[in-house]
N, C-alpha and C positions, 0 to 999 in steps of 0.2 A: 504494500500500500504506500501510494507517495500521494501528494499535495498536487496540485495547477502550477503551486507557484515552486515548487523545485522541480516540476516538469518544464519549465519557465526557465528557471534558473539555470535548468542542461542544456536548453536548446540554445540560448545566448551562446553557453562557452563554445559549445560544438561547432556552432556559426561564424563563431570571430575566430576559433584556433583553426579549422578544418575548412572552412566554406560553407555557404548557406546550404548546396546538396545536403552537407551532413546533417546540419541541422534537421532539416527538412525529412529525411530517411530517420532520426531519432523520432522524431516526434511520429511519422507516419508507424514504425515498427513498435515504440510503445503505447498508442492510444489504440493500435487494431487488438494487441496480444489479451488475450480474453483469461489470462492466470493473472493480470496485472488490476489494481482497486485505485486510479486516481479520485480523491478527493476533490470536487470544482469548490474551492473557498468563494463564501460571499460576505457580503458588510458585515452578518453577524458574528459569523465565525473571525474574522477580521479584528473588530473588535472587542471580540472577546480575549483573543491572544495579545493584543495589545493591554488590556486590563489587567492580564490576569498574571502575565508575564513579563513583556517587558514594563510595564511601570512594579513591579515588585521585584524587579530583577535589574533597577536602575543603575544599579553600580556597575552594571558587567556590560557589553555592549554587543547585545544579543542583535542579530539579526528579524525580519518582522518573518521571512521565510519560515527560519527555525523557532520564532512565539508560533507560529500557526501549526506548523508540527507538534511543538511541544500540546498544543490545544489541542488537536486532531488525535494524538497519543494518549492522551488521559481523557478524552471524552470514549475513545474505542478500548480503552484499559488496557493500552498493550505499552510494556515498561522497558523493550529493549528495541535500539535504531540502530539501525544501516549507517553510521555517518564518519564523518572525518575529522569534524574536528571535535574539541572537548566539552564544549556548551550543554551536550545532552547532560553529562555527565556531572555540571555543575545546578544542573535542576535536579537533579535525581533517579534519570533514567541511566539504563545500562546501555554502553556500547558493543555491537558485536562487529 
């Protein structure tokens, strides 16, 4: 399961490092794959990860991508991410 806006976030880098083809063949190969769950975030979900994360997470300099996952992740109760860097870990999730 991932989010719109780190479906967002791979197709950007794919595009600038690779050319827009890449991009383009990401996006196409992951919204047809039917074992894949994106999430489409809207204003609620939006702001709720801004509430609920980054303004109580004000001292760290969270990403709004990662409050929305971190919101996506405890709204679906699943406690371990896919990720890279260490933010999940500093809210309380596990990284695998």
């Amino acid at each position: 399961m991932t989010t719109s806006l780190v479906l967002a976030e791979c197709h950007g880098l794919l595009a600038r490092r690779l050319g827009v083809g890449a991009g383009l063949a990401f996006l196409d190969a992951f919204t047809t794959a039917r074992d894949r769950r994106i999430v489409w975030v809207d204003e609620d979900m939006t702001n709720a990860a801004v509430d609920r994360w980054l303004r109580r997470y004000r001292d760290r300099t969270l990403s709004l991508t990662d409050a929305v996952s971190f919101e996506v992740m405890q709204h679906e109760g699943l406690r371990e991410a896919f990720a890279f860097d260490e933010d999940f870990e500093r809210v309380g999730f596990t990284v695998v």
